[in-house]
N, C-alpha and C positions, 0 to 999 in steps of 0.2 A: 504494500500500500504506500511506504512512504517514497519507496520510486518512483511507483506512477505517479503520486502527488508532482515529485518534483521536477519529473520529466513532463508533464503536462501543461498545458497552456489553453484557457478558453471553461467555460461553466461546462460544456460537456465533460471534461474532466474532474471538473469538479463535483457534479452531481452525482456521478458514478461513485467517487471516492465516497462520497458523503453515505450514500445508499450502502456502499461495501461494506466501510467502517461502522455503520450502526448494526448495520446485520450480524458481522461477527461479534462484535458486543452482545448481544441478543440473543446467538445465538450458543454462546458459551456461556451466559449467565444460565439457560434453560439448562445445559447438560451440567452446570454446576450444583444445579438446582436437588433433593434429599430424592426426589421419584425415579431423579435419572441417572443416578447411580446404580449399576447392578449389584444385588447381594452378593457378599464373598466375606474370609475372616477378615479379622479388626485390623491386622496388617494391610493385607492387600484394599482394604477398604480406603482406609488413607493416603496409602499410595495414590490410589484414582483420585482421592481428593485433591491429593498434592498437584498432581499432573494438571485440572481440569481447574484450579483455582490460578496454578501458574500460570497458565494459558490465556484464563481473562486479565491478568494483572498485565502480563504482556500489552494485550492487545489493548488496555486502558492503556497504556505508557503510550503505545505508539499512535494512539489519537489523541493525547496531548501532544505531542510530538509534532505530528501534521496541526493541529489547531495553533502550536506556537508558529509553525510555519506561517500560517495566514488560511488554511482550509475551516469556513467558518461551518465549526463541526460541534454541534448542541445537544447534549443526552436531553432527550424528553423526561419529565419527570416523572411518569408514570416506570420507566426503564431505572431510572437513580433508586426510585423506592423497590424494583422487582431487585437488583443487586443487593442493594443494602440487606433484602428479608431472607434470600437465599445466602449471601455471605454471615448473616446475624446467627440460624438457623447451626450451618458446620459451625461457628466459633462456638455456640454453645454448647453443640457436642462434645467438641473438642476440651473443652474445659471439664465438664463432666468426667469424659474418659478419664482426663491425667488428673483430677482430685477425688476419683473413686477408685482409684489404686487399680486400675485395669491398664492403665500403661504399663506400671512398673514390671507385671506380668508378660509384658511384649518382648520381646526380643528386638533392644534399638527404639523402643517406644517413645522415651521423651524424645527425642530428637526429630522423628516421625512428625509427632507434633507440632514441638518447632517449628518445624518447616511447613505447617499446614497452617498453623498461626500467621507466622510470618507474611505466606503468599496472599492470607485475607487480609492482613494488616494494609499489604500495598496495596492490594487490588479496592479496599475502600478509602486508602489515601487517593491513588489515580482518579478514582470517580469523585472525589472532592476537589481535586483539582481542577477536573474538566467541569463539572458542573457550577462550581464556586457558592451564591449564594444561594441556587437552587439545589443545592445539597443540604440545607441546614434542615426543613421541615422532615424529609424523609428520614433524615440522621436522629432525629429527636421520635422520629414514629417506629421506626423499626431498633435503633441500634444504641439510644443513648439511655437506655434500663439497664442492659447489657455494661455500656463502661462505664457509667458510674457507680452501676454495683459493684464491679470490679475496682474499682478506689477505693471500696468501703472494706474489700475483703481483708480478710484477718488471719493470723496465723502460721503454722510453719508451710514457705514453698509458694507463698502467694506471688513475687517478684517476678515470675515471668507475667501472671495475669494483669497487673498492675501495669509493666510496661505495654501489654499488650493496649490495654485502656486508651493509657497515656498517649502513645503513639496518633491512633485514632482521633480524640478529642483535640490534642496539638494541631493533628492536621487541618481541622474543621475550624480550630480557632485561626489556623495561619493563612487559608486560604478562603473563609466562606465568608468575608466579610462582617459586621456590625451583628449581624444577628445569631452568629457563634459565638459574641465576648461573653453572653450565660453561661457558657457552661467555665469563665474564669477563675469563679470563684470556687468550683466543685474542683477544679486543678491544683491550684495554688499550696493549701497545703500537701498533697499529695507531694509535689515538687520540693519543699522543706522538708519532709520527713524521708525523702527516697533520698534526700542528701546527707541528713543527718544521720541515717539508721542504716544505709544500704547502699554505702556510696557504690562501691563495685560492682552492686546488681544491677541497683538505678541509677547512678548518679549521672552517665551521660544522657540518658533519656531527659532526666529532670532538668540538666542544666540547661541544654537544650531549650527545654520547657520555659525557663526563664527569659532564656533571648524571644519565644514567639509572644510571650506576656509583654516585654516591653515594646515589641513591636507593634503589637495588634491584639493586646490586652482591653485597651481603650483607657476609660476614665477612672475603671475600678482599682487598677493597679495600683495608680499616682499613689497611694498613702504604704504599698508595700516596696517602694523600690529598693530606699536607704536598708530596710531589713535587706532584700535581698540582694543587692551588693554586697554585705556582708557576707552573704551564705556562697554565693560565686565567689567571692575571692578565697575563701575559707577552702574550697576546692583546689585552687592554684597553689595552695601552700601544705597541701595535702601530700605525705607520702607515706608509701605502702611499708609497712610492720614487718619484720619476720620472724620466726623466732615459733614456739608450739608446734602444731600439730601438721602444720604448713609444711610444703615440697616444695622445692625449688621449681618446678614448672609450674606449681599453681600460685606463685609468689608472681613467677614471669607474665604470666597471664593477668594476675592481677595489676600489674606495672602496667601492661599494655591497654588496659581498657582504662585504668587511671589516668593517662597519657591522651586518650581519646576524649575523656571524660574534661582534662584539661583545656582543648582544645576549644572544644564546646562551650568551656566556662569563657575566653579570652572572646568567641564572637558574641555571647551573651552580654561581654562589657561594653565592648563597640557598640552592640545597638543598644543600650543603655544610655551610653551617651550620646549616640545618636538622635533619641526617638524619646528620652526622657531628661534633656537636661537641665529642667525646671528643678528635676526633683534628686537629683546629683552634682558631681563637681565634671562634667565631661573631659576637661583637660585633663584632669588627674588620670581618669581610668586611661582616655588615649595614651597619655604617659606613660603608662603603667604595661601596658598591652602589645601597643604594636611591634615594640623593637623583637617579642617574641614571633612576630609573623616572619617568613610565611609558617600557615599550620600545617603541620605533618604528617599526623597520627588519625585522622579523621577523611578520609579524602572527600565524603559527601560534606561536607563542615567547614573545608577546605573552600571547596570551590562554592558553596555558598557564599562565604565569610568575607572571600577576596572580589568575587565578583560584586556584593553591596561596597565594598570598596571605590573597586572600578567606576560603577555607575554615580555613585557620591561627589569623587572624584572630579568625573565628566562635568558633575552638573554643577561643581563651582560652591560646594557645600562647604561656606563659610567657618563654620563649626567642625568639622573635618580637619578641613586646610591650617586651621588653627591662626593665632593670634600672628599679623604679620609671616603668616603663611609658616608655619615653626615647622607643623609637621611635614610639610611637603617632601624634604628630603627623605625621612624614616618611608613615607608611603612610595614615593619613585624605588629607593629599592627593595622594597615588596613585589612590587610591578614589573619589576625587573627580572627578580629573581624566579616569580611563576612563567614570567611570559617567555625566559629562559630554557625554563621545565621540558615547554611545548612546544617551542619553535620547530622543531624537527619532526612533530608526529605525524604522516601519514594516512593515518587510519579514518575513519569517519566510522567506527562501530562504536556505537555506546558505552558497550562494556569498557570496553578500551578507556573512555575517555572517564570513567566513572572512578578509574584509579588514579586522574591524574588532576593536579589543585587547581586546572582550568578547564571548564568546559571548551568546544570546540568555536560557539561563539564570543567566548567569556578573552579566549585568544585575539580574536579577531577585536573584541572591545578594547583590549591591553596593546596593540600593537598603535591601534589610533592613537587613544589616551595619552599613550607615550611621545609617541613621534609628535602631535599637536602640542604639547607641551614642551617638548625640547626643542622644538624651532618659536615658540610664540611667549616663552615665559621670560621675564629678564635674567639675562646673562647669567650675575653673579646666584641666583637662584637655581638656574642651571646648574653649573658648574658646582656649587655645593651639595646640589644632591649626586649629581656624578660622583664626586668625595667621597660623599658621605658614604655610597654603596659598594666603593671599592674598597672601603675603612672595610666593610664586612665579606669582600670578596664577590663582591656582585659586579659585574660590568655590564655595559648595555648592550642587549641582545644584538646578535648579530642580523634578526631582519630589519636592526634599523639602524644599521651601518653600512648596507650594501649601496 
């Protein structure tokens, strides 16, 4: 589909597209659907889930995909709410199974799950994306009993249902506009105690959680921010214990997700200061933050994190650019250093580029940004940030020296 989109030119190509794309939606949400699964054991039954849940989360990605292209491509919302009831339906089995102790009896069982969780987590983030505010009413009809129960859940081994919630609701608040900031409040503490109590289980999901609060929290936030600055930085300063009943691979492991979890806290400050700085000291935290860019450990976080950069950037964001422009030079070798990353890559697959801290556009925004900036900013401006990124080993990419 996304070839033909892009090799196409004229509304006959696009109507077909439009017609294809809804249909395979349509028609993968029915086979994901509890009737059109065949009966088999509780293994293989998952399995088919896995398969047929991956398959619509796909095909939701790649019609965002084409709709970010320009194929103006609209799930009806009769479809939004048939997704959400069949995706609501497996998650609730699925949770059932693994806390009626029917997993543990599997061979490979939690992880089975996992992965069946996972594929519905995306595949109702995708359709919130594409849908945006006509996602909120079906989400609150079909699927928001479901995660906010699961915030309330209690007990030992709750942390994956939790994140699975959290995931979902985040999504809805970061992309469905105004009439998603309800469910803020049911989040929030959720996001303090998965940091306070469970940093390793939750803690990057949560931190996370905070950067989509102050972005698109709205007006309930304002009175939580100053707390929660404290609770993100308290993250960054966070390190992993060793010593008891701990192995060195599960000490490693928990480094790495700590590491991720950090990652997450640093674009959570940026857009703090970004998008709240009524209710913070913005200079500080940029202070504080950016010379740790670029992010590493998170590649989706990454390339979030640099491209709100980029686009900020572009657009001459005062508060950014800082007092007599201070931070300019820290952010050019940011700029530098990803658009460094990706000068050379090739590929145009997704996956591909999903590892890497710039999307394929996010490149093409960083080569402008840059080059429009080093011919049009004054001199000595230039030249200090030149300085300044070679102080850290960063020189300017070579597609803007040819």
């Amino acid at each position: 589909m996304r070839d033909a989109w892009q090799a196409g030119t004229g509304m006959v190509q696009d109507a077909h597209l439009l017609e294809v794309a809804g249909s395979c939606v349509s028609k993968l949400t029915a086979v994901v659907a509890q009737d059109a699964i065949p009966p088999a054991s509780p293994s293989v039954l998952v399995d088919l889930l896995c398969i047929s849940a991956d398959s619509l989360r796909e095909c939701l990605r790649l019609c965002k995909e084409l709709a970010d292209d320009g194929l103006p491509l609209v799930l009806p919302p009769l479809l939004v709410q048939q997704i959400f009831h069949v995706l609501r339906e497996h998650a609730g089995d699925s949770m059932k199974r693994r806390y009626s102790g029917e997993v543990a009896a599997r061979e490979d069982g939690e992880e089975r799950e996992d992965k069946l969780q996972s594929h519905i987590s995306d595949a109702v983030g995708w359709t919130i994306k594409l849908a945006k505010a006509a996602a909120v009413e079906p989400f609150v009809q079909e699927l928001a009993p479901l995660a906010v129960g699961l915030l309330g859940a209690e007990g030992e081994g709750v942390t994956d249902a939790k994140s699975f919630a959290l995931c979902m609701l985040l999504d809805l608040i970061e992309y469905a506009g105004e009439a998603a900031q309800r469910f803020g409040p049911e989040v929030l503490p959720v996001l303090v105690q998965g940091i306070q109590q469970d940093l390793v289980g939750m803690g990057q999901t949560c931190v996370y959680g905070f950067g989509v609060l102050a972005q698109h929290g709205g007006a309930f936030f304002e009175p939580s921010v100053a707390p929660a600055v404290g609770v993100i930085s308290a993250v960054l300063a966070h390190e992993v214990e060793g010593g008891g009943e701990a192995d060195e691979e599960d000490l490693e492991e928990a480094a790495e997700v700590l590491e991720r979890a950090k990652d997450n806290a640093r674009s959570a400050l940026v857009k703090v200061a970004l998008y709240r700085p009524q209710q913070c000291r913005p200079q500080e935290l940029l202070a504080a933050v950016l010379p740790d860019y670029p992010l590493e450990s998170d590649a989706f976080e990454a390339t979030e994190s640099h491209e709100l950069l980029l686009r900020e950037f572009g657009a001459g964001n005062e508060l950014l650019l800082g007092p007599g422009m201070a931070n300019v030079p820290e952010l050019l070798r940011i700029f530098m250093a990803v658009l460094s990353a990706v000068e050379d890559e090739q590929s145009d697959d997704p996956a591909v580029w999903e590892a890497l801290p710039l999307s394929l556009r996010g490149r093409e925004l960083a080569a402008r940004i840059i080059a429009e900036f080093l011919t049009r900013a004054q001199p000595e401006v230039v030249e200090a940030s030149v300085k300044h990124a070679a102080a850290r080993g960063v020189g300017v990419p070579r597609c803007l020296t040819g």
